[in-house]
C-alpha positions as CSV (number, residue, x, y, z in Angstrom):
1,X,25.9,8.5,2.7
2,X,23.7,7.7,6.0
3,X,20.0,6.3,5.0
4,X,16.9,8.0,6.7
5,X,14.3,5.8,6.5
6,X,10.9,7.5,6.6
7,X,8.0,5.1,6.9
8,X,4.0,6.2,6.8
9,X,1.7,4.3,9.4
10,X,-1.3,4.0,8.7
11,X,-2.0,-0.1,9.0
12,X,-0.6,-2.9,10.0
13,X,1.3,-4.0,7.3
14,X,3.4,-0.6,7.9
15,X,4.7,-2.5,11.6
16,X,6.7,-4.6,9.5
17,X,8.5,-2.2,7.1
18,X,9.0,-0.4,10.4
19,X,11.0,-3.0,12.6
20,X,12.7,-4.0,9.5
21,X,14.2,-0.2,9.0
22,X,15.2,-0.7,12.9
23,X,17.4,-3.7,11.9
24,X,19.0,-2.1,9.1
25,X,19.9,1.6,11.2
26,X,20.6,-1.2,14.1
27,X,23.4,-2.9,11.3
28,X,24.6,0.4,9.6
29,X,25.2,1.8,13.4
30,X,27.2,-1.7,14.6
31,X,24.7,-2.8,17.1
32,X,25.3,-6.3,18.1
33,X,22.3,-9.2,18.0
34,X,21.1,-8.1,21.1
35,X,20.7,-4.4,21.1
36,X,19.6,-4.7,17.2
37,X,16.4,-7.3,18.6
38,X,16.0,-4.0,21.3
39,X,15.7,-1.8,18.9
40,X,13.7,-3.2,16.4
41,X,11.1,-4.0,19.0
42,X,10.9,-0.2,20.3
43,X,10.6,0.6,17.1
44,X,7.4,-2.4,16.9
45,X,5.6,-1.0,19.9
46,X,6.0,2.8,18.9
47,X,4.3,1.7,15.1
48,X,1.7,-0.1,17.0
49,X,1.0,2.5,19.1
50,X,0.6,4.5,16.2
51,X,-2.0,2.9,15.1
52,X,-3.9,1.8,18.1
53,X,-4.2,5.2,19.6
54,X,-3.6,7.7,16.9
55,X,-5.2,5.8,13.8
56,X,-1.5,6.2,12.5
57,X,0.9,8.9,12.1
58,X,5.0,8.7,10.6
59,X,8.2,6.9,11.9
60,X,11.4,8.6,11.6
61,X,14.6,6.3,12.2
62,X,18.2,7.4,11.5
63,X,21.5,6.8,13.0
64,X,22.9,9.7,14.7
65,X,25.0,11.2,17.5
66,X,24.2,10.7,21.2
67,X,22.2,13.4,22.7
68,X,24.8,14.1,25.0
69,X,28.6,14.2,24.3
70,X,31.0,12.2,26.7
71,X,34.7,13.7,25.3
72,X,37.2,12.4,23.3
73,X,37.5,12.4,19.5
74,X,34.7,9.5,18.6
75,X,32.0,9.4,20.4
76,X,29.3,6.3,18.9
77,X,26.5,6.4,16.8
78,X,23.0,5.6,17.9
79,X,19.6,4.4,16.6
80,X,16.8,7.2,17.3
81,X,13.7,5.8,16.4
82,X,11.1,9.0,16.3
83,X,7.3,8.5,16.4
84,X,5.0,11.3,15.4
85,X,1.5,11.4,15.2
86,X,-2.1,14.0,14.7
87,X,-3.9,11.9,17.4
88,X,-5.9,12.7,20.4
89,X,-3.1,13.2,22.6
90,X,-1.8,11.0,26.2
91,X,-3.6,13.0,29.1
92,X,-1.3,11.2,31.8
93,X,2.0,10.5,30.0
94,X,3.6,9.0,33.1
95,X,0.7,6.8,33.5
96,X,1.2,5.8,30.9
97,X,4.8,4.7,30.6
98,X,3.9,2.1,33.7
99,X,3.2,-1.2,32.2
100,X,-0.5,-2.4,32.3
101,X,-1.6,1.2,31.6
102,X,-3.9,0.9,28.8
103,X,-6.5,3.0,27.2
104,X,-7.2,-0.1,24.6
105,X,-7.4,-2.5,26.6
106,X,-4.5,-4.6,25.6
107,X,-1.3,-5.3,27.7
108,X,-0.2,-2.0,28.3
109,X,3.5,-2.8,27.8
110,X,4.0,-0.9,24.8
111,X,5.9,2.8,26.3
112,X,7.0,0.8,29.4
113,X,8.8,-1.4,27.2
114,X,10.3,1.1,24.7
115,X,11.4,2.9,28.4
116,X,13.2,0.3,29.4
117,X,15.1,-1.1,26.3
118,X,16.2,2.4,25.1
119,X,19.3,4.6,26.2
120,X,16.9,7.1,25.9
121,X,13.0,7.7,25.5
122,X,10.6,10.8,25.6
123,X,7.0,11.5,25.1
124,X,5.6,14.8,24.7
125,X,2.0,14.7,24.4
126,X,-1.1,17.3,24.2
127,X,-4.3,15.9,24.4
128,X,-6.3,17.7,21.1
129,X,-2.6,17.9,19.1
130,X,-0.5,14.6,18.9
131,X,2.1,12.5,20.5
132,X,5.8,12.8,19.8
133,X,8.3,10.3,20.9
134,X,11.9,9.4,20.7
135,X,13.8,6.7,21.6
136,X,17.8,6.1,20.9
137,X,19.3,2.8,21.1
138,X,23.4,2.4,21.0
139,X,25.7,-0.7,21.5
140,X,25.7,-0.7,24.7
141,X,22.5,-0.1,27.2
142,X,24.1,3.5,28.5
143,X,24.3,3.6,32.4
144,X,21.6,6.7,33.2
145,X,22.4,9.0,35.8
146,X,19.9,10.7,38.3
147,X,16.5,11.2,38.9
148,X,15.2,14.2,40.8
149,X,12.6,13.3,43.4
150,X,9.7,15.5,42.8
151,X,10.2,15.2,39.8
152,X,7.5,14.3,36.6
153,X,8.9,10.5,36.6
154,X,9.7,10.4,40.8
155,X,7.7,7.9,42.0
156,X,7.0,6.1,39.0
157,X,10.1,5.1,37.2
158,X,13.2,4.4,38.9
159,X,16.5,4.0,37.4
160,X,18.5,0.0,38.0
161,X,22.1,-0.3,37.4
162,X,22.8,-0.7,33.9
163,X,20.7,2.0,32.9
164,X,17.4,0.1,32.9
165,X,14.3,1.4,34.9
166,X,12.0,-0.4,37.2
167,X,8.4,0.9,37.2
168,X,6.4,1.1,40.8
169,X,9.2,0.8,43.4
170,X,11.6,2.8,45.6
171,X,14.3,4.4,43.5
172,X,18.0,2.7,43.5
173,X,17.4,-0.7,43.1
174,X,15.3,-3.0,40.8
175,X,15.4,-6.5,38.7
176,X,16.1,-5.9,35.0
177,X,19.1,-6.8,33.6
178,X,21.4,-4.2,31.1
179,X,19.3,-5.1,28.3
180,X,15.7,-5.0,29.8
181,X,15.2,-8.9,30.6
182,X,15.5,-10.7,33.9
183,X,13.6,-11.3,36.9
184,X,10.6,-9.2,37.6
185,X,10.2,-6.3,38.8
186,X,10.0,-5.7,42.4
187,X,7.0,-4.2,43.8
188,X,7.8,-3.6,47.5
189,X,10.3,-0.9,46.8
190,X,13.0,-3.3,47.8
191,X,15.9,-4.7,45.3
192,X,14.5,-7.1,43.3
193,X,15.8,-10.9,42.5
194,X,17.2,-10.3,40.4
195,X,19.9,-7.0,41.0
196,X,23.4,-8.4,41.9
197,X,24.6,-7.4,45.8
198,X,26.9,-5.2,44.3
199,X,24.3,-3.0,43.3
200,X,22.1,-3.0,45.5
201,X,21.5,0.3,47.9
202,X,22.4,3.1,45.5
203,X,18.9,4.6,46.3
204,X,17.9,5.8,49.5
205,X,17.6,2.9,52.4
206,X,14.8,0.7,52.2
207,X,11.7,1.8,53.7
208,X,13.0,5.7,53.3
209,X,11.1,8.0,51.0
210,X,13.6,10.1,49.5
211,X,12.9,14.2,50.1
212,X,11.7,16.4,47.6
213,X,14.4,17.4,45.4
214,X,16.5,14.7,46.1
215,X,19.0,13.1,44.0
216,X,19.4,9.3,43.4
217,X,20.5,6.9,40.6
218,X,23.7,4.5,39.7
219,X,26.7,6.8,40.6
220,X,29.1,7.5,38.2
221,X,27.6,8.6,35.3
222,X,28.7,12.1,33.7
223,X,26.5,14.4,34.3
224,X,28.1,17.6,32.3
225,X,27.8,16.1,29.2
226,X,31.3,16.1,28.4
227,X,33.6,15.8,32.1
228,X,35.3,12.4,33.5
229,X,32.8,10.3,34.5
230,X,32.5,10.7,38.2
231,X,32.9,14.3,37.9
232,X,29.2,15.7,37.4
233,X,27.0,17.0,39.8
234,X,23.4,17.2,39.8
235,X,22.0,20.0,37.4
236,X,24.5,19.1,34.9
237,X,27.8,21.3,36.2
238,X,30.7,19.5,38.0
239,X,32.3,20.6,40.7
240,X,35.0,22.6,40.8
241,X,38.6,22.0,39.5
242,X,41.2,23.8,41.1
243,X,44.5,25.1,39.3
244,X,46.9,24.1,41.5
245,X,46.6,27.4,43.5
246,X,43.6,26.6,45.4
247,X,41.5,29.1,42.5
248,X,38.5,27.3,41.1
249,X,37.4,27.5,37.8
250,X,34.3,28.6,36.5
251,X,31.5,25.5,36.6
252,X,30.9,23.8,32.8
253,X,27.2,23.5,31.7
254,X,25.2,21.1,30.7
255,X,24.2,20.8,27.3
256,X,22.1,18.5,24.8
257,X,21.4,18.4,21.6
258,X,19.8,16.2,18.9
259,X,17.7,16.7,15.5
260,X,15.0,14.9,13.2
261,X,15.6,14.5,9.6
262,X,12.7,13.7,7.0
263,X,13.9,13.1,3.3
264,X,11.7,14.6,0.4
265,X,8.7,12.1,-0.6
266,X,10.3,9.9,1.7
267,X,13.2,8.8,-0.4
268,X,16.2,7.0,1.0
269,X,18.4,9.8,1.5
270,X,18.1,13.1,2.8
271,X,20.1,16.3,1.4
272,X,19.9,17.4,4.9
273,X,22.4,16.9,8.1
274,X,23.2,17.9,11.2
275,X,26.3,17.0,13.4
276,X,27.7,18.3,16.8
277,X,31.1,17.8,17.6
278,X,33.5,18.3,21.2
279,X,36.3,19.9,22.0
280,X,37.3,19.8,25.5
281,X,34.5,22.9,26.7
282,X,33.7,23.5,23.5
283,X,30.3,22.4,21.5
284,X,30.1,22.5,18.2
285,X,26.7,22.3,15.9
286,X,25.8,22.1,12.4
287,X,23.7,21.9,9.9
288,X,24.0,21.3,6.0
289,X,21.6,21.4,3.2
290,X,23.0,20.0,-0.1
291,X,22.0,21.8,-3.1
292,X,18.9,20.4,-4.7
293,X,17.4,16.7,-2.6
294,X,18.3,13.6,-3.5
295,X,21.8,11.4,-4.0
296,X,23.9,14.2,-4.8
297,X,22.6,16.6,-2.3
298,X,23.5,14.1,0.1
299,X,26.8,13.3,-0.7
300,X,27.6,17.1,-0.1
301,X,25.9,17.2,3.3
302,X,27.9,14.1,4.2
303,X,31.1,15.7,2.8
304,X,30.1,18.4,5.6
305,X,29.7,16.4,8.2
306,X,33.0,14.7,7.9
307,X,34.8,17.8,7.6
308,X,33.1,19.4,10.7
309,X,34.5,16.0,12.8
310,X,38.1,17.2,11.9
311,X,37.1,20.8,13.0
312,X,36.0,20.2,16.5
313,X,39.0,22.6,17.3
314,X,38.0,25.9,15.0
315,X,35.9,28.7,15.6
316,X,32.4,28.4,13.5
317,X,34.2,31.3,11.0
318,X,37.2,28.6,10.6
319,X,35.2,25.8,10.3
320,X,33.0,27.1,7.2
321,X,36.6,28.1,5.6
322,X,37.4,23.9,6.1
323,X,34.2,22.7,4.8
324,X,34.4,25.4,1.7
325,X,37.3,23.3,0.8
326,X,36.2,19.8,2.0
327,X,33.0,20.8,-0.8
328,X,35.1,21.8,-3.5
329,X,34.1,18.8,-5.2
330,X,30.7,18.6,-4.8
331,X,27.1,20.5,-5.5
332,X,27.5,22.7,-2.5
333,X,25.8,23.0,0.4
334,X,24.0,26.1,2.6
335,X,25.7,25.8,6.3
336,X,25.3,27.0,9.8
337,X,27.7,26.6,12.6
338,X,27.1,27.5,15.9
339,X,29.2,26.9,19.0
340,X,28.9,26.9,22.4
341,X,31.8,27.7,25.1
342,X,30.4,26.0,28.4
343,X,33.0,27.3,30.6
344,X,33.0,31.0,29.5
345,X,28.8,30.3,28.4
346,X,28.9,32.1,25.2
347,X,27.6,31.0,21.6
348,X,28.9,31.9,18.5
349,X,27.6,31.9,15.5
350,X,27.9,32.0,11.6
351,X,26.3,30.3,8.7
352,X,25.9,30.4,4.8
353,X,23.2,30.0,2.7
354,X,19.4,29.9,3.4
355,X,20.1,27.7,6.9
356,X,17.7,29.2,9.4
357,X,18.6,29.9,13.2
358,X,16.8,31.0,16.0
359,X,17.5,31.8,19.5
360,X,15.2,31.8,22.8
361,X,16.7,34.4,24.9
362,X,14.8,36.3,27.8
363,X,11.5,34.0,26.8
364,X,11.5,36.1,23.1
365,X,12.7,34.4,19.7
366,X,15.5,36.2,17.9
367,X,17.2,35.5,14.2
368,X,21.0,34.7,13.7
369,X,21.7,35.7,10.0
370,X,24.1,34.0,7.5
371,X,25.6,35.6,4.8
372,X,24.5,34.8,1.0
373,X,26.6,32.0,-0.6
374,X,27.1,28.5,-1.1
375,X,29.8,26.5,1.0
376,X,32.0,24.5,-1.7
377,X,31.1,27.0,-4.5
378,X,31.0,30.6,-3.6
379,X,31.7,31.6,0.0
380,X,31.8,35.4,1.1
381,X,34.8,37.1,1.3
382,X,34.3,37.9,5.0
383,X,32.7,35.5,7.5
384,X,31.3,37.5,10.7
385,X,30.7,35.9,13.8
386,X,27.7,36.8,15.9
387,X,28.3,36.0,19.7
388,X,25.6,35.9,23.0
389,X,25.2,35.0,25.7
390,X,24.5,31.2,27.0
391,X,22.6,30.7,30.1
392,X,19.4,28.0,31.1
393,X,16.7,29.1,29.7
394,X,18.3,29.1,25.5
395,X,17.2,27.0,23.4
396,X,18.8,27.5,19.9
397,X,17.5,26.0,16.9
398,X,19.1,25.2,13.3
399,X,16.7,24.4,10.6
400,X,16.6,24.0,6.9
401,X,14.4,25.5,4.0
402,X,11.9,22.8,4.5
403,X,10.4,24.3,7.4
404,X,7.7,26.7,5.9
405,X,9.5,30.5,5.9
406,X,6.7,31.6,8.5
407,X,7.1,28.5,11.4
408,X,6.3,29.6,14.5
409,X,8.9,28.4,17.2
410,X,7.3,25.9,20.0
411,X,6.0,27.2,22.6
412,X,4.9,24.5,25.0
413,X,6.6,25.1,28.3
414,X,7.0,21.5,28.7
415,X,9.3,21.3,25.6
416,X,12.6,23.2,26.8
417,X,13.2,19.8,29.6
418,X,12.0,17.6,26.7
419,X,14.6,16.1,24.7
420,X,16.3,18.1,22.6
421,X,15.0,16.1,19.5
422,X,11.3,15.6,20.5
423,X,11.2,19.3,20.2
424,X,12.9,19.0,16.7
425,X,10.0,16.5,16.2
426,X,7.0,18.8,17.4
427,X,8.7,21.7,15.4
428,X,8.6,19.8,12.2
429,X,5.5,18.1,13.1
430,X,3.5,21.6,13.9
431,X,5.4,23.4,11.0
432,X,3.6,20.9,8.5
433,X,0.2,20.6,7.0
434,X,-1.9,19.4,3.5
435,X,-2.3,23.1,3.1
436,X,1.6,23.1,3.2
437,X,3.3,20.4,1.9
438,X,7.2,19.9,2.2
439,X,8.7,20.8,-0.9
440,X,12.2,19.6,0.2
441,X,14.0,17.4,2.6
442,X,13.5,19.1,6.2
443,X,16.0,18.6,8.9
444,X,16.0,20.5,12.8
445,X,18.2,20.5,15.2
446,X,17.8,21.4,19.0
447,X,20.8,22.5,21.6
448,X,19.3,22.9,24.6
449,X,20.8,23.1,28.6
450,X,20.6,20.1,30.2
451,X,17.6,20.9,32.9
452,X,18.7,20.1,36.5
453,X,16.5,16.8,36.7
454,X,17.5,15.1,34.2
455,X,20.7,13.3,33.4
């Protein structure tokens, strides 16, 4: 069974029992010596942050899928270190992601450094409500892919080969090494010291602004979430594939997802889990809540998830007819599965049990029911599939009975091009109060398109 580990920060004692909880997700997830040391000092700086600018808040760490699927049968397992807090809010949040930005009046390194030792990193931030962010580390530092001039981070942050960005200078070319160490960071906008020749002049030509709404970054990457790396175009669809006839097929979309899982009275396992799985154009997502919280709840959303990994292939109707027998021998388990076709860009949908769904379509917020029952104890006889339409402005979300039965869905217009899992993060975050208190684990998960700027 996966640990969460769910760790309350409200002094400095707390820092400790946070970077420790890195190392451990950093061992159960395989990280080496090096990328374990990265994560357990992003997960340092967002604890201290906490509590330098938010006089505390909650750190979330867990070891979970990548937010975007690359294809295959296995894809790895990263660290997401999640950061939530009540506080005043970051007025300038890519301000304040360039180092020596301070509002303290210490160093200033803290976001810049969790930006550039992460795969990934978000912030979403309202001055007056709180600060969420999320930062994944895997084995190895993942090469990013482009950056949109215009863009919220243009300007600012610019993305070095190896996936590392270099605050302050032209876009294309920088100093850090895969890992975040190395020579400093350039400030003319040229390549720094320390990038080797052969990666130099990815960018736009030195001295050359790069138009508004242009594209620029470490070629290469996939940028479809699930194609042959090499085969994405900016705004997450590839280009066409022709059939042999000259015919082209329809374009794939992007698509993202991740989730945030907080155990009941922080205990070391969670009843709760969400997976996504990929099948050639086919995305698959899930959540499970085991009967009851605690040990035994978990081991049934575990058995879940494992069965869901050997189901990539089945339609969501299917795959709760697998997992009804992959529970047999267990408590049970209320499930949702909902997948998404990217080529044809149509979702299907069907779930037992109390798992709650909701869909953003047309700007409004619409329920996808289940049916009554309990996966690995009493399934319906008949399993109907509810099917819509995909397109870029969806956002689906899976939740469990934690959430309070009358959330409200978020409705910042910033969050739909936020991670998927910050806005799992602000959901839960929002969703919860003293006049509300979580009576069971709580788990949300977010499948979102991949907006056009980002990677």
């Amino acid at each position: 069974m996966p640990r969460v580990w769910d760790v309350p920060v409200h002094d400095s004692t707390r820092v400790r029992d946070v970077r420790v909880a890195a190392e451990e997700a950093a061992a159960a997830a395989g990280l080496d010596d090096r990328r374990t040391a990265a994560a357990a000092l992003v997960a340092t700086e967002l604890a201290t942050n906490l509590l330098k600018h938010a006089e505390g808040g909650e750190v979330l760490i867990d070891v979970v899928a990548p937010s975007v699927l690359r294809g295959g049968p296995v894809d790895h397992r990263v660290v997401q270190i999640a950061a939530l807090d009540h506080g005043p809010g970051i007025r300038d949040v890519p301000a304040a992601m360039r180092d020596g930005v301070s509002a303290t009046g210490s160093l200033g390194a803290g976001l810049g450094t969790c930006l550039r030792l992460s795969d990934d990193f978000d912030v979403h931030s309202v001055p007056g409500r709180g600060t969420v962010a999320v930062a994944r580390v895997g084995r190895v530092p993942r090469r990013r892919g482009l950056v949109r001039a215009g863009s919220a981070l243009a300007g600012r942050i610019s993305w070095t080969h190896g996936g590392v960005p270099r605050a302050g200078g032209a876009p294309g070319a920088g100093s850090y090494d895969a890992a975040g160490h190395g020579g400093r960071p350039s400030s003319d906008g040229g390549p720094g010291a320390g990038a080797p020749a052969a990666h130099r002049g990815y960018g736009p030509a030195e001295g050359a602004a790069p138009a508004d709404g242009a594209w620029y970054g470490v070629p290469g990457g996939t940028q479809d979430g699930g194609g042959a790396s090499g085969q994405g175009a900016p705004g997450g669809s590839p280009a066409p594939h022709g059939d042999g006839r000259g015919a082209e097929r329809p374009s794939v979309c992007g698509v993202r997802a991740g989730g945030v899982n907080v155990p009941f009275a922080g205990a070391a396992y969670s009843g709760d889990a969400w997976a996504w799985v990929r099948d050639e154009d086919r995305v698959t997502l899930m959540m499970a809540d085991g009967l009851g919280h605690g040990p035994e709840a978990a081991r049934a959303s575990t058995a879940a998830v494992e069965a869901l990994h050997r189901s990539a292939h089945l339609t969501p109707a299917e795959s709760l007819r697998q997992l009804h027998s992959a529970l047999g021998g267990t408590r049970g388990a209320a499930v949702a599965v909902a997948q998404l076709d990217t080529r044809a860009r149509r979702l299907r949908f069907a779930g037992v049990g109390n798992i709650g769904a909701r869909l953003r379509q047309d700007g409004t917020w619409r329920s996808l029911l289940s049916r009554p029952g309990i996966v690995g104890v009493h399934r319906p006889t008949t399993l109907r599939e509810e099917e819509v339409a995909w397109a870029d402005d969806r956002m689906l979300i899976l939740h469990t009975d934690g959430l309070p039965s009358r959330w409200t869905p978020p409705s910042d217009p910033a969050l739909p091009a936020a991670d998927p899992a910050v806005t799992a993060a602000v959901t839960i975050r929002d969703a919860s109060s003293s006049a509300r208190p979580v009576r069971d684990d709580t788990a949300v998960a977010v499948l979102t398109p991949t907006p056009p700027d980002r990677p």
